[in-house]
VEXDREN-2710 file (C-alpha; in Angstrom, 1 decimal):
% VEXDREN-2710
k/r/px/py/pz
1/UNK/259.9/84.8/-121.4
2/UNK/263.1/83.6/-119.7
3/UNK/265.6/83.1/-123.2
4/UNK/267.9/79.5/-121.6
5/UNK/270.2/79.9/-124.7
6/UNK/271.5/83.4/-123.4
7/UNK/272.6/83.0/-120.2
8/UNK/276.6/82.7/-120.4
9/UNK/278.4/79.2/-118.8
10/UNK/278.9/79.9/-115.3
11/UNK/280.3/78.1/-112.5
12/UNK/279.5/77.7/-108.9
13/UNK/281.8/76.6/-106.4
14/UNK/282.4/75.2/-103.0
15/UNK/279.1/74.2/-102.6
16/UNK/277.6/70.9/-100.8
17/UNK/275.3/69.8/-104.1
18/UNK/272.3/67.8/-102.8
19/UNK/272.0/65.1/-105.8
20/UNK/269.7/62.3/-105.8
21/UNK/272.7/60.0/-104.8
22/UNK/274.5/62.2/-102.1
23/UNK/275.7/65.1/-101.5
24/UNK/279.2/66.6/-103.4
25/UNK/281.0/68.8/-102.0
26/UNK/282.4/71.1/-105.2
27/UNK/281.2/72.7/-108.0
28/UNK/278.9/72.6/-110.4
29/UNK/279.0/74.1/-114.1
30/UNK/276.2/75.6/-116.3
31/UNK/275.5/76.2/-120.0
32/UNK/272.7/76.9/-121.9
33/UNK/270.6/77.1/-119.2
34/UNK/271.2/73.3/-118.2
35/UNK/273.1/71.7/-115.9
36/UNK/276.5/70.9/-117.5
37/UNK/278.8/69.0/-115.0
38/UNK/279.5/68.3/-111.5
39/UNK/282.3/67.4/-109.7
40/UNK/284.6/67.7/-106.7
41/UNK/286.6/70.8/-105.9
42/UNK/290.1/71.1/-107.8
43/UNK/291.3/73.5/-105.3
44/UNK/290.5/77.0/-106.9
45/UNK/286.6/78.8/-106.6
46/UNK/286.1/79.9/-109.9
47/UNK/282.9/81.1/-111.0
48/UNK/280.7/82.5/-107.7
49/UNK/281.7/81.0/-104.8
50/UNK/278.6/80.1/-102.9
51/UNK/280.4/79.6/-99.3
52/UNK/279.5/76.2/-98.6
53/UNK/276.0/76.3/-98.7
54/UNK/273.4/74.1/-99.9
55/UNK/272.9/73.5/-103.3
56/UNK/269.3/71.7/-104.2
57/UNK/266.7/71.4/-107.0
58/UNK/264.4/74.1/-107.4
59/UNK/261.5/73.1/-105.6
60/UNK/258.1/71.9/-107.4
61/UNK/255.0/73.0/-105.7
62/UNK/252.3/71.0/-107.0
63/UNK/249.0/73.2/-105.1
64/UNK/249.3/76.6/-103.7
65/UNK/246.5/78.5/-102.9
66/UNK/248.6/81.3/-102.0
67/UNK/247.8/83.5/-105.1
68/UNK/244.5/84.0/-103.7
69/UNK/246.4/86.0/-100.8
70/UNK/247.3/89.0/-103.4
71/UNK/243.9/88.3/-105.8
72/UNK/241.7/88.8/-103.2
73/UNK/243.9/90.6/-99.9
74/UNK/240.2/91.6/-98.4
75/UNK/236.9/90.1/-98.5
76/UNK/234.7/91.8/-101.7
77/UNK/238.4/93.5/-102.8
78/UNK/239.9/92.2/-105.9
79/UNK/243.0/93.4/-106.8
80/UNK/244.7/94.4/-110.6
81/UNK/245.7/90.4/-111.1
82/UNK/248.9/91.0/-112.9
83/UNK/250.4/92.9/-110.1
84/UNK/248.9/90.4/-107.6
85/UNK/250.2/87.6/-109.2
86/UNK/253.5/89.8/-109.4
87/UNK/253.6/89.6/-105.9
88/UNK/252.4/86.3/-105.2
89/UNK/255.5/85.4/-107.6
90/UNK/257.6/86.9/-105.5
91/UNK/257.0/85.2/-102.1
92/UNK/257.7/82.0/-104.4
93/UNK/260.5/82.4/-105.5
94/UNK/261.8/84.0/-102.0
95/UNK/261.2/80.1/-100.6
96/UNK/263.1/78.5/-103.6
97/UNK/260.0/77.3/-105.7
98/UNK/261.2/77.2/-109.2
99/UNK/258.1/75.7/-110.3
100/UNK/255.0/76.7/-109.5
101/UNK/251.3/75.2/-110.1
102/UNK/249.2/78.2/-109.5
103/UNK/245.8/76.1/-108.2
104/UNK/243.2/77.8/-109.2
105/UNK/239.8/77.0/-108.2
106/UNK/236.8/76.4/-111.2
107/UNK/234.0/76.8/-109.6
108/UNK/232.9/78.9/-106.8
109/UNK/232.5/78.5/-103.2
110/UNK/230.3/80.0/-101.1
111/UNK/232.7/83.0/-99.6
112/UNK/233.7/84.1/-102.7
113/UNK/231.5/83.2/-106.0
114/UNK/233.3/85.5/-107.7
115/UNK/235.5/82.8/-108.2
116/UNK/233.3/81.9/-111.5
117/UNK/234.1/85.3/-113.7
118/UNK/237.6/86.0/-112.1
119/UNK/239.4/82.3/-113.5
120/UNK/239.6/83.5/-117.0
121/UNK/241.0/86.8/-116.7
122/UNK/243.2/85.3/-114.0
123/UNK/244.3/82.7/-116.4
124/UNK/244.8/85.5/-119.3
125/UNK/247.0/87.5/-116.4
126/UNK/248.9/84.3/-115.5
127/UNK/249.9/84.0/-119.7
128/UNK/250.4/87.6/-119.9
129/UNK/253.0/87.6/-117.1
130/UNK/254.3/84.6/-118.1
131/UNK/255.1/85.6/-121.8
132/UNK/256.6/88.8/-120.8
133/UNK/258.8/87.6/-118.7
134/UNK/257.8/89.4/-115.7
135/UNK/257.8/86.2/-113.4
136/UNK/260.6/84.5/-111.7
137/UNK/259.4/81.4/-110.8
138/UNK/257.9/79.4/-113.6
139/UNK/254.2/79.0/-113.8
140/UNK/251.7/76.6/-114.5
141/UNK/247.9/75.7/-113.7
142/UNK/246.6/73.3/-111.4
143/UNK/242.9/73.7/-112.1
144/UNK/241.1/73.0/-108.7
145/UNK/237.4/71.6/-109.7
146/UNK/234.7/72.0/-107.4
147/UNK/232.3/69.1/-108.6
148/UNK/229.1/71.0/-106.3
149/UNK/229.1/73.8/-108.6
150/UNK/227.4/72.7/-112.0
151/UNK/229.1/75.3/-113.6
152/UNK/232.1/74.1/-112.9
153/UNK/231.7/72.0/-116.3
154/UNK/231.9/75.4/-118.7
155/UNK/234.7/76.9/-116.9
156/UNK/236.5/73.8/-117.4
157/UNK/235.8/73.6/-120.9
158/UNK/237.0/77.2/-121.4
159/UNK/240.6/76.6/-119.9
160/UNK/241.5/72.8/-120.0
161/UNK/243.3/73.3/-123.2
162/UNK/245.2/76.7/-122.1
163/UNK/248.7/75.8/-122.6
164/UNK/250.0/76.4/-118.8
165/UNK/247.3/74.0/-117.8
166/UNK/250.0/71.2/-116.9
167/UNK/246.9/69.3/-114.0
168/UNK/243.4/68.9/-112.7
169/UNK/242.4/68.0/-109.2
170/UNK/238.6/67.1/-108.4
171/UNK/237.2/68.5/-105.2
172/UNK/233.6/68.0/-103.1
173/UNK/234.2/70.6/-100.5
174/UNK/230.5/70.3/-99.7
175/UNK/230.0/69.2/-95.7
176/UNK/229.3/65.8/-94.3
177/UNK/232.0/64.0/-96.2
178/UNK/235.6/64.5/-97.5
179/UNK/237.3/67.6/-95.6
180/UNK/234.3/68.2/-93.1
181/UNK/232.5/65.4/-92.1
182/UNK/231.1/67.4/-89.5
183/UNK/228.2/69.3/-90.7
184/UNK/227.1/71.2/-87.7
185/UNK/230.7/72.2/-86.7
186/UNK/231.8/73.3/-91.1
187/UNK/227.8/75.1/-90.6
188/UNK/229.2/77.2/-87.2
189/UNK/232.3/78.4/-89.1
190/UNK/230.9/79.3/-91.9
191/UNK/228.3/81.4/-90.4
192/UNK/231.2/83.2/-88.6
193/UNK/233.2/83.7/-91.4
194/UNK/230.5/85.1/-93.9
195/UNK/229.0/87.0/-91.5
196/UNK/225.6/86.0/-91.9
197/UNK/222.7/84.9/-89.2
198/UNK/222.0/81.1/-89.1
199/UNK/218.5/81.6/-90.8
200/UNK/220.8/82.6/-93.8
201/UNK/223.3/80.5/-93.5
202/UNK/221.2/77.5/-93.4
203/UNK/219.8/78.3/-96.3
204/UNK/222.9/78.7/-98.5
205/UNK/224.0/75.5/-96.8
206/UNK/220.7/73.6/-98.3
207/UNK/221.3/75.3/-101.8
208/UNK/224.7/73.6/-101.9
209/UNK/223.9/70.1/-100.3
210/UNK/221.2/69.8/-102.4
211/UNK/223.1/71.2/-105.6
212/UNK/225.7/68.4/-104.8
213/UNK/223.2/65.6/-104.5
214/UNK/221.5/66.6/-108.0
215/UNK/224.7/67.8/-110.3
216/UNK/228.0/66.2/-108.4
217/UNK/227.9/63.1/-109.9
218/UNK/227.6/64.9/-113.3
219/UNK/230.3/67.3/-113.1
220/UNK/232.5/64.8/-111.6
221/UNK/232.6/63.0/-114.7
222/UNK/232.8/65.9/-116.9
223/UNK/235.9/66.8/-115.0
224/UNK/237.2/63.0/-115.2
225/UNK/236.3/62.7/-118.9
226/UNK/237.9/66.1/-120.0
227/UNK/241.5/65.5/-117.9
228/UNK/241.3/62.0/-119.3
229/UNK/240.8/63.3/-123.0
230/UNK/243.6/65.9/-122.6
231/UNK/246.0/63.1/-121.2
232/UNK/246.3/65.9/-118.3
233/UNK/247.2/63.7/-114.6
234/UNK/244.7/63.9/-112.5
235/UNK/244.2/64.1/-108.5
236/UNK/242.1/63.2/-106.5
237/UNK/241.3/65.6/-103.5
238/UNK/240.6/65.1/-99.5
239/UNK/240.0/61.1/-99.9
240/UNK/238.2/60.5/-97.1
241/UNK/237.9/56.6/-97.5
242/UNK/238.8/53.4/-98.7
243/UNK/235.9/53.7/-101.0
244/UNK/236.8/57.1/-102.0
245/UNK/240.4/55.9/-102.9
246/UNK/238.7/53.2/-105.1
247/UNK/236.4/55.9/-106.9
248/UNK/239.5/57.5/-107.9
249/UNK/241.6/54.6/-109.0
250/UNK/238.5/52.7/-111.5
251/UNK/238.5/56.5/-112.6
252/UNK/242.1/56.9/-113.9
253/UNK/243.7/58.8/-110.8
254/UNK/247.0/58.6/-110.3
255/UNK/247.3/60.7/-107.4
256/UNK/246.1/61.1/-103.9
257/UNK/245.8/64.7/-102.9
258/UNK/245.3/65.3/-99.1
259/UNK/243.9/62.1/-97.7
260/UNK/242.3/63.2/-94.7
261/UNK/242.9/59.7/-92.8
262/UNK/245.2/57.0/-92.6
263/UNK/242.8/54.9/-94.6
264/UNK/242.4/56.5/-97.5
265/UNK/245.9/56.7/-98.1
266/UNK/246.8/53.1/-97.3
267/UNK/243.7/52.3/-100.2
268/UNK/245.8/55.1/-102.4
269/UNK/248.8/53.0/-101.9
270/UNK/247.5/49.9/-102.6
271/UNK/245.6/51.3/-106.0
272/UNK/249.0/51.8/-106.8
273/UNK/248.0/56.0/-106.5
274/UNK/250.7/58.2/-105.4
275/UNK/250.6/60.4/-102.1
276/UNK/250.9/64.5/-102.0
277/UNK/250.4/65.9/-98.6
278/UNK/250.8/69.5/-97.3
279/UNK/254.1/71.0/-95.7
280/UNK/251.8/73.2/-93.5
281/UNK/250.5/69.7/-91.8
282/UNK/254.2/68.2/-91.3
283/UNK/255.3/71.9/-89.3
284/UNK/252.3/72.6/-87.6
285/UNK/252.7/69.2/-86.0
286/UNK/248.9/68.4/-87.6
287/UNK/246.4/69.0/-89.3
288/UNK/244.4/72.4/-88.7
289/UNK/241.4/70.2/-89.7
290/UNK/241.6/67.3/-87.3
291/UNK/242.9/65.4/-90.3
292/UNK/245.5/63.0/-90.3
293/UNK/248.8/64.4/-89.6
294/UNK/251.6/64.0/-92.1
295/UNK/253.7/62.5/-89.4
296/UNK/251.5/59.8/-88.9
297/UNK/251.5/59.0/-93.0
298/UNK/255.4/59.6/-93.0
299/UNK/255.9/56.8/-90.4
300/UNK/253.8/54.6/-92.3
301/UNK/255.7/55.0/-95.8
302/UNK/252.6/56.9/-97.2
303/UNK/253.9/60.5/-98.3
304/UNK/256.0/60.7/-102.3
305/UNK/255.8/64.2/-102.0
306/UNK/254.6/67.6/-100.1
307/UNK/252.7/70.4/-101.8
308/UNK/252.8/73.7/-100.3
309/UNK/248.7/74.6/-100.0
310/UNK/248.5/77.8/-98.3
311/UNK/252.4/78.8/-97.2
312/UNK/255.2/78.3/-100.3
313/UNK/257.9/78.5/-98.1
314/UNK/257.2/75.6/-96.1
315/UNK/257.7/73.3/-98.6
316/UNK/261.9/74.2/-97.9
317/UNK/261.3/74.5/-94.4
318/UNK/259.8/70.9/-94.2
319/UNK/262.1/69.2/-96.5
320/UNK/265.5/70.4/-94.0
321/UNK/263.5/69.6/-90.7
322/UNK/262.5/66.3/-92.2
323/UNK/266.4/65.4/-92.8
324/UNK/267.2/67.1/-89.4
325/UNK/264.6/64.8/-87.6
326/UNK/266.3/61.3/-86.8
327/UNK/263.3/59.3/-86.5
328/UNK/262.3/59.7/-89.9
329/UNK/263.8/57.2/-92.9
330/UNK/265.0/60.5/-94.9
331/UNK/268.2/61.5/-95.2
332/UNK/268.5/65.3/-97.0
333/UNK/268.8/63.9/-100.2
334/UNK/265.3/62.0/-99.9
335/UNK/263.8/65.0/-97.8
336/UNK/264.8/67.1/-101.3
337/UNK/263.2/64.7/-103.5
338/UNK/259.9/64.8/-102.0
339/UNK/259.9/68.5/-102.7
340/UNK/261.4/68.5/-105.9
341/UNK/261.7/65.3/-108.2
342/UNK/258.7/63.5/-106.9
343/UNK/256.3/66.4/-107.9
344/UNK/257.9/66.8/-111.1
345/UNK/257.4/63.2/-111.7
346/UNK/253.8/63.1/-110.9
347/UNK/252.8/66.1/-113.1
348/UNK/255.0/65.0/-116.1
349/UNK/258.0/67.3/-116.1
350/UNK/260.8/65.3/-116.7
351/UNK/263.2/68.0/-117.7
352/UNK/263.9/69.6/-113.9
353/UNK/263.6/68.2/-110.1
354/UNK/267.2/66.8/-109.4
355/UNK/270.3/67.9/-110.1
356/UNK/271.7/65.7/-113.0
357/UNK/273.7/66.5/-116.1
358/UNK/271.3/67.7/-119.0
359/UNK/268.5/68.8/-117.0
360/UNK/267.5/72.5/-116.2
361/UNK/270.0/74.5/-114.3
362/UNK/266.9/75.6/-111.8
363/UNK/269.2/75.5/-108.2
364/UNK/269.0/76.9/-105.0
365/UNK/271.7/78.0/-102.9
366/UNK/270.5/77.1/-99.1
367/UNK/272.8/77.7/-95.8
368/UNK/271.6/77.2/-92.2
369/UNK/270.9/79.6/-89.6
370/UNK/270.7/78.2/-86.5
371/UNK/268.9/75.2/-88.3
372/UNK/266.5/77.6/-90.0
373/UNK/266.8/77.1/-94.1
374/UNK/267.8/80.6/-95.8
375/UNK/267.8/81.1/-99.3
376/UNK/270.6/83.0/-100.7
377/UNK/270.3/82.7/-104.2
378/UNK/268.0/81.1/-106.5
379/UNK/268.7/80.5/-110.6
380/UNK/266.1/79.2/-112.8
381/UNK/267.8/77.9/-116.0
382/UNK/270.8/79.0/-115.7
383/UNK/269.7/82.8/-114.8
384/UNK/270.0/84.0/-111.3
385/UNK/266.4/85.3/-110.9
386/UNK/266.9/85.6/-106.7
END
């Protein structure tokens, strides 16, 4: 485990320090692993001299399904999970995330029910890296709940009250509602993806329509009751409607993961729920789904912060295009924030996410490349680690 208290006071200079009031050009002084003072230059570089780049937050990632990637690099291959999650920790830290919530799904879906008897030795890997030190980043769970899946309801039980279990997300990624409202078109790719023959495939798709319609409603409260009880926050996933925004706000939601239209998230808004959308969206230009596009939700005031999903660096990539884009309110500060302090906020961590005196020296040295966001160094209280 990363020791704060050792890391020596260090410096580092000429730098343009992104802070949630402006940016300062100067230098910025650590001890004990927290951020110490900041101030203009006074003429000499003492310390390391970071050339003039950048100097933001570490970035909070509230969902990535990226560790997946190394868990499972083939269909019907799992890999040795502290290694994989080695990896996976890597390509985090590479795109500035400090922080990550590792979202790990309880429950199983139909590509890969494996899901079920991998979460707990995944979530004994995650501790065992995590107490040894052998991450960079720093890493937490987002438990992803699938309500279709009754036994989504023990799993939960058995690793609510792990102590890297930091946030709980409900999910219905069962077709005809939500994410796929299209049943015919979700039934065509799935089919091609599993590589079964319709007869099959219509058959698993039954199983799991009709598993929904008996146990959902069950293991949807389950999930709700147990966050609740463990005073975890709570999101609500692929809001679909006004009504589904109401679900989650008479159930104790506090945040709006992934509305899929422009709808939902103005209901989210108005339930006083805040917004988390995915970088991957705001990039791509849209949604891969046919959802609605981050753009859209941006223009509208309806995005507090961006998660990563399925790509962590884009959460650094979308944050400087953001600032660089002058239709948009944000300013690089702002842009920052919704990567940074604004998920840190919403999951509770008030001890990182902008760069203020007292709060964890976790910083990343930025500079541009022909307007492409590089990251030349990365230090996670007070430790270079990148």
């Amino acid at each position: 485990m990363l020791d704060a208290t050792s890391a020596p006071p260090l410096t580092l200079s000429n730098a343009r320090i992104v802070t949630p009031r402006g940016i300062v050009e100067g230098a910025l002084r650590i001890d004990g692993g927290l951020i110490a003072g900041i101030g203009p230059a006074r003429g000499g570089r003492e310390g390391i001299d970071l050339g003039g780049a950048f100097l933001i937050p570490g970035i909070v990632d509230l969902h990535t399904d990226h560790v997946e990637r190394h868990t499972h690099p083939r269909l019907g291959v799992i890999w040795p999970l502290l290694p994989a999650l080695m990896a996976h920790d890597a390509v985090v830290i590479s795109g500035g995330v400090t922080t990550v919530f590792d979202s790990l799904s309880v429950g199983a879906s139909m590509k890969r029910p494996d899901r079920r008897e991998i979460l707990e030795p995944l979530v004994a890997a995650l501790a065992e890296g995590q107490g040894a030190g052998v991450f960079r980043a720093d890493h937490l769970l987002h438990l992803r709940c699938e309500i279709s899946d009754p036994d989504t309801m023990a799993l939960l039980d058995a690793t609510i009250a792990h102590p890297l279990t930091k946030l709980v997300s409900v999910m219905d990624h069962t077709p005809g509602d939500r994410q796929s409202p299209d049943i015919e078109q979700w039934f065509q790719h799935m089919i091609h993806e599993m590589e079964v023959d319709a007869d099959t495939g219509r058959g698993m798709m039954d199983d799991l329509l009709a598993r929904s319609r008996s146990r959902g409603a069950e293991v949807r409260a389950h999930v709700v009751a147990k966050s609740r009880a463990a005073s975890l926050p709570l999101m609500s996933h692929d809001d679909r409607s006004a009504d589904h925004a109401d679900q989650a706000a008479a159930e104790g939601m506090a945040i709006s993961e992934f509305p899929t239209t422009l709808a939902a998230a103005r209901r989210a808004r108005e339930k006083g729920m805040s917004i988390v959308m995915g970088a991957p969206n705001y990039l791509r230009g849209g949604s891969q789904s046919g959802n609605v596009a981050v753009s859209e939700l941006l223009a509208h005031g309806l995005v507090d912060a961006l998660a990563s999903d399925y790509v962590p660096r884009s959460l650094i990539d979308a944050a400087f295009r953001l600032a660089a884009d002058p239709t948009t309110r944000h300013d690089l500060p702002a842009a920052i924030a919704l990567v940074s302090d604004a998920p840190a906020r919403m999951a509770g961590l008030c001890d990182r996410g902008r760069i203020a005196e007292g709060l964890r020296a976790d910083l990343v040295a930025v500079r541009l490349v022909a307007d492409q966001p590089v990251v030349q160094a990365v230090w996670r209280q007070g430790k270079q680690v990148y």
